[in-house]
N, C-alpha and C positions, 0 to 999 in steps of 0.2 A: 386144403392148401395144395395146387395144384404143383408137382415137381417138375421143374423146366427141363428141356435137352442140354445137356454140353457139347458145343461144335466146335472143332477144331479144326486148324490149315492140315492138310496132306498135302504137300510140295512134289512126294514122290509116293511112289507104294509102299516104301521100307520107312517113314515116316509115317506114314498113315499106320502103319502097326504099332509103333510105338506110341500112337496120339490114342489108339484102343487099349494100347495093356496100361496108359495110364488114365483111364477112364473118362475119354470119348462118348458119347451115345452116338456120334455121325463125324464125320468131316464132309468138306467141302474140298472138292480138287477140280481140276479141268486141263485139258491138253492145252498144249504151249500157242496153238494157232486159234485158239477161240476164248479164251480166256485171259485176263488180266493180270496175269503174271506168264509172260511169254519166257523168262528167264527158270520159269519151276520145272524141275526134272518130271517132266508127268507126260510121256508121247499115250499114243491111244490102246498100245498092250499093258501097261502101269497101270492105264487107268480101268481096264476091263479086268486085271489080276485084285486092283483095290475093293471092285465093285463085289467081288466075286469072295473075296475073302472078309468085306465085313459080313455080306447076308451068312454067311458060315459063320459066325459066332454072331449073329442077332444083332448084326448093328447098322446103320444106313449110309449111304455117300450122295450128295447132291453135287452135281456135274455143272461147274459153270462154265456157261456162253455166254456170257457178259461182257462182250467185246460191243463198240458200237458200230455196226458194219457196212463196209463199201457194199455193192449190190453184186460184183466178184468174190464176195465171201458165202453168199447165202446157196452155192452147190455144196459147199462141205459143211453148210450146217444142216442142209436137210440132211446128206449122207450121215455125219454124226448122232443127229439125233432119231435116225430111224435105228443107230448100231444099240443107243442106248434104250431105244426104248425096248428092244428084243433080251438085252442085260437086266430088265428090271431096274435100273435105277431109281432111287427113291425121291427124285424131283432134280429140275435142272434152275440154274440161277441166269439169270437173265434181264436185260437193262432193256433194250430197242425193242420198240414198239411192232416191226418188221419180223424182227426175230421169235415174238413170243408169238406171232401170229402165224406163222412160219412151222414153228412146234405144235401149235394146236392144227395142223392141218396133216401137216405126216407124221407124227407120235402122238396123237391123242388119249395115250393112256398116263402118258410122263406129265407127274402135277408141276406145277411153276411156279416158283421163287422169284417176286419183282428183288433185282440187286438196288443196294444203297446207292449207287449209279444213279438211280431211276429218278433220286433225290425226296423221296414219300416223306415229306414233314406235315403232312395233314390228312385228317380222316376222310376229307374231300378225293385225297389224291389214292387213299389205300383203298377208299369204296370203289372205284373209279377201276382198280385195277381186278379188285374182285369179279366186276362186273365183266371182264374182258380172261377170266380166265384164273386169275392167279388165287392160288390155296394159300401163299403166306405173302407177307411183307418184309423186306430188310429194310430199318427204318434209317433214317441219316441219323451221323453221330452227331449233328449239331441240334437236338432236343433238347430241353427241360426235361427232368422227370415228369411233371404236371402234362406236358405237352401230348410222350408217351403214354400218360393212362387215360389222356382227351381219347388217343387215338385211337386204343385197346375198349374204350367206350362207346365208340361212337362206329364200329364197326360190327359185323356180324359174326357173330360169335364160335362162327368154323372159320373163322379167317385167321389164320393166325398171324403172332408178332415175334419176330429175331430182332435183336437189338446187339453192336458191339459192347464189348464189355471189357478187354483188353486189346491193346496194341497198338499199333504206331497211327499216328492220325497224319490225311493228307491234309497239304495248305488249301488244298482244290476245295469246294462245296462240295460234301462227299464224294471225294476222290473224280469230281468230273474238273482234271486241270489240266491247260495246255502249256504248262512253260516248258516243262519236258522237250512238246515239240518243238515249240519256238526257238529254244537253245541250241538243242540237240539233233532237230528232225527225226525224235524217238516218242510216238504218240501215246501216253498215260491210258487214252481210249484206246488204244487196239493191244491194250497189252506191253509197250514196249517201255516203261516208265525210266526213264534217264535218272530218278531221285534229284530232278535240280534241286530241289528247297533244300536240299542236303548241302549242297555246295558249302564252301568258303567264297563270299563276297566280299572285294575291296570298293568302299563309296565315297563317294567325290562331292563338294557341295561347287555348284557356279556362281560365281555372283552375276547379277543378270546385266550389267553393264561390262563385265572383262570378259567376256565370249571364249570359252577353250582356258581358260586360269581355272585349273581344278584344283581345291584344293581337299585333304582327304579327309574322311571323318572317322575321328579314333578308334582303332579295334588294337586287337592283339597283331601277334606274326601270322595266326592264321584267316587273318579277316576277321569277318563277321556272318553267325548263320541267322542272318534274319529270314528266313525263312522256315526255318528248321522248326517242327514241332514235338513237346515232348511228349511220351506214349500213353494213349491212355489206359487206365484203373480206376477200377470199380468193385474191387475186391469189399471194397466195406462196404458197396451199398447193395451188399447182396442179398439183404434182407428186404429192402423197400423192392427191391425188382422183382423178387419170387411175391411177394406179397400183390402187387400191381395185377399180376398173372401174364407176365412174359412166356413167351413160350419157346422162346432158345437163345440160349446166350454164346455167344459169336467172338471166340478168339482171333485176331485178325496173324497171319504170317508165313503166308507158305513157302517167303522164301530163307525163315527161320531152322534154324537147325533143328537137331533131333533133342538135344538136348534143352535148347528154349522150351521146345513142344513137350518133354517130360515135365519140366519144372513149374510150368505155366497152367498145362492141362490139370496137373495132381493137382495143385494148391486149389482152381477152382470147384473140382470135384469134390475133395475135400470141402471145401465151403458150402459147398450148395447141398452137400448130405448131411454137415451136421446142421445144418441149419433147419431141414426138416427134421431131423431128429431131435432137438433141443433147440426151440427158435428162443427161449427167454434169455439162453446165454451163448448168442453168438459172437465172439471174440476173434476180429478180423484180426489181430495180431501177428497171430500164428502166421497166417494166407501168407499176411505182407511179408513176414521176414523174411518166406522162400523166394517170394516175388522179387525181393532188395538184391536178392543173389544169381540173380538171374536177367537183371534191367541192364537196357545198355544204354538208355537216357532214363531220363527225369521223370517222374510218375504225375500225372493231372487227371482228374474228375470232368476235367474240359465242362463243356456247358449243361452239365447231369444236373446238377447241384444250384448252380447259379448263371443266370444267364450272362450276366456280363463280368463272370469270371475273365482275369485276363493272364493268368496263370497258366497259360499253354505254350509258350516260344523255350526252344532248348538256343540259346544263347552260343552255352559252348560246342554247339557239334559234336559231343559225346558220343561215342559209336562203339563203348567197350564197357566192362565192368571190370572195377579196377580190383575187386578181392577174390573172385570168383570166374575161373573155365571149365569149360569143357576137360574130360580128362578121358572119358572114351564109354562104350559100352559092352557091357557082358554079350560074348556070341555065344559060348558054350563051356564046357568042361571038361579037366582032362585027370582023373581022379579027384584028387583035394584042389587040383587048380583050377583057378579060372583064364578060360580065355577069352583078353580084353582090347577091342579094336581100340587105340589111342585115336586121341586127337588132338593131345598136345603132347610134350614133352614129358613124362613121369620120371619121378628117381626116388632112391631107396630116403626115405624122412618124409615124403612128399602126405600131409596132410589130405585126407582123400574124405569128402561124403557119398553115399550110394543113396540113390534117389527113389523111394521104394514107393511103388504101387496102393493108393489107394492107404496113404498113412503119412502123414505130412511131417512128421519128425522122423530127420536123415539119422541113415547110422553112418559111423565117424567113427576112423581110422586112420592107422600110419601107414604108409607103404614100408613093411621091412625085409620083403625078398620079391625079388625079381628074375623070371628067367626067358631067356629070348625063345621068340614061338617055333621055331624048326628046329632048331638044335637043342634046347633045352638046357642049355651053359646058363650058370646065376651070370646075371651082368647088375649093374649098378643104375644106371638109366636107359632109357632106352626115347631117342626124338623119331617124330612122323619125319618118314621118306617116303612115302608112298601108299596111296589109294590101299586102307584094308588095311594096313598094319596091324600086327598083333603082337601082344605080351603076354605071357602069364604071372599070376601072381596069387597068393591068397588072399580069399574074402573073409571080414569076420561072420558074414553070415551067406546061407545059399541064396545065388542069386536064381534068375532066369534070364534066359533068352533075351535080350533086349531092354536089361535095367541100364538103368545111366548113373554114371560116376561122376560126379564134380572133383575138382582139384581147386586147393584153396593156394591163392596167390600169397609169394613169402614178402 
């Protein structure tokens, strides 16, 4: 049984730490001008401090360029990818055909990642790209299972397969959509994604003889998100995916906080160890509950399982989780206390779990002393005003550097 990779978003570098200490084997990140998330804190010293600090603890980062590009962009992708192929990076991600042929002429040692972009739903199309260069495939999230092990068959057998496994799906045909632009003038392909489908929509039906008589069609005060999709999971079917022989499973979210990327990363790590470890009693249970506490929509299997599931539209534009925030993370220690950057508001009763590494049952506590981080006065709560905030307080147990806390909603 072959053990797959866990790949997680790096949005920044101080993410990308925390997606390794809750066990990562790589992430994927890219600068804001050449990748597909132009809004992720990652400029080009972030990204050569990330690169540089997994190979120090044995871990990889693939660099996307997965933008699809004007013919004004391809001086700073040669520059870019001659910076990285000198960094060792351990593959870059890449959708345009221009692009990847661009890479194999000035970095010829940097292997290439086709992006889901590329839209690879056939063995036709992942042989195709082999043939032109590429060492893996990211497959589109609109597969069958069946589809996926066509693919993983009918390819050669150094090729490898990444498939998503969690996170938000776009309305687009693997994330190639222009409503973004059309709305907005903010183009999803260059990186600039507006989230229309996210929107609140009010819709009007005409009758086709009274021209301009709109009248509406029922939603709530907030409209309607017909567009909106809810996130995908596949926390259960982590057994039929290691078994398939996947070779990397692909969290999608960079522009996810630190804390999604603890709660999201552990649970699937957790899964996919004990599942080598003891595959006759793999009990996705566990996965999910961290997963429940940590979703800011609706959970779907999207088209894994069935293909004309129609079980994917988030209805309500959900964008929060109503039991469960962020509450901050351990920086350091100052004897018995810990000091802990907030992130929302804490006070002395305040229900608190600590999200530990590589162990999917949280330890749980009460907040019962509190003291402000300069002065060291007990105070009683303490809210974020400002970038970095800190408290101290005691932990029931030692943390490290970069654990994360939840705060459970009263």
């Amino acid at each position: 049984m072959k053990k797959p990779e866990l790949l997680a978003p790096a949005g920044s570098f101080e993410k990308a730490k925390i997606a390794f200490l809750y066990g990562a084997d790589a992430v994927y990140a890219g600068t804001s001008s050449l990748s597909l998330r132009t809004r992720a804190e990652m400029e080009n010293d972030d990204l050569v401090q990330t690169i540089k600090y997994a190979h120090s603890i044995g871990k990889k980062v693939y660099a996307a360029i997965n933008i699809y590009a004007w013919d004004d962009s391809y001086e700073e992708i040669r520059k870019q990818a001659q910076i990285l192929e000198k960094l060792k990076v351990d593959a870059v991600i890449v959708a345009d055909g221009g692009v990847v042929e661009t890479i194999k002429q000035v970095a010829p040692n940097i292997p290439i990642h086709i992006s889901t972009q590329a839209n690879i739903v056939s063995s036709h199309t992942a042989n195709f790209w082999y043939k032109n260069g590429a060492e893996r495939v990211i497959l589109g999230r609109e597969l069958h299972k069946s589809q996926i092990k066509e693919i993983i068959d009918n390819t050669p057998e150094n090729l490898e397969t990444e498939i998503f496994v969690h996170g938000a799906i776009c309305f687009g045909y693997s994330g190639r959509c222009f409503l973004s632009d059309f709305l907005a003038g903010r183009s999803a392909n260059l990186g600039d994604c507006a989230q229309s489908c996210r929107w609140a929509y009010n819709l009007y039906v005409e009758e086709h003889n009274n021209p301009g008589e709109l009248m509406p069609i029922e939603n709530d005060d907030k409209g309607t998100y017909i567009f909106s999709s809810k996130d995908l999971c596949l926390i259960k079917e982590i057994p039929e995916i290691i078994e398939m022989g996947v070779d990397s499973l692909k969290i999608e979210g960079r522009l996810k906080t630190s804390y999604y990327l603890a709660s999201v990363v552990n649970a699937y790590r957790n899964a996919i160890d004990d599942y080598i470890k003891n595959p006759d009693n793999y009990d996705y249970t566990k996965y999910m509950t961290e997963l429940e506490k940590t979703k800011t929509r609706s959970l779907t299997t999207f088209y894994f399982n069935d293909r004309n599931n129609k079980d994917f539209q988030e209805y309500e534009g959900k964008q929060y989780n109503a039991n469960y925030e962020f509450g901050g993370v351990v920086t350091a220690y100052e004897g018995e206390k810990a000091i802990v950057e907030i992130k929302n508001k804490l006070k002395i009763g305040d229900e608190m779990e600590i999200i530990v590494p590589n162990q999917i049952e949280t330890v749980n506590f009460k907040i019962k002393q509190l003291w402000e981080y300069e002065t060291d006065e007990e105070i009683d709560h303490v809210n974020p005003g400002r970038i970095g905030q800190c408290v101290k307080m005691k932990l029931p147990v030692k943390c490290k550097s970069g654990w994360v806390i939840r705060r459970k909603k009263v």
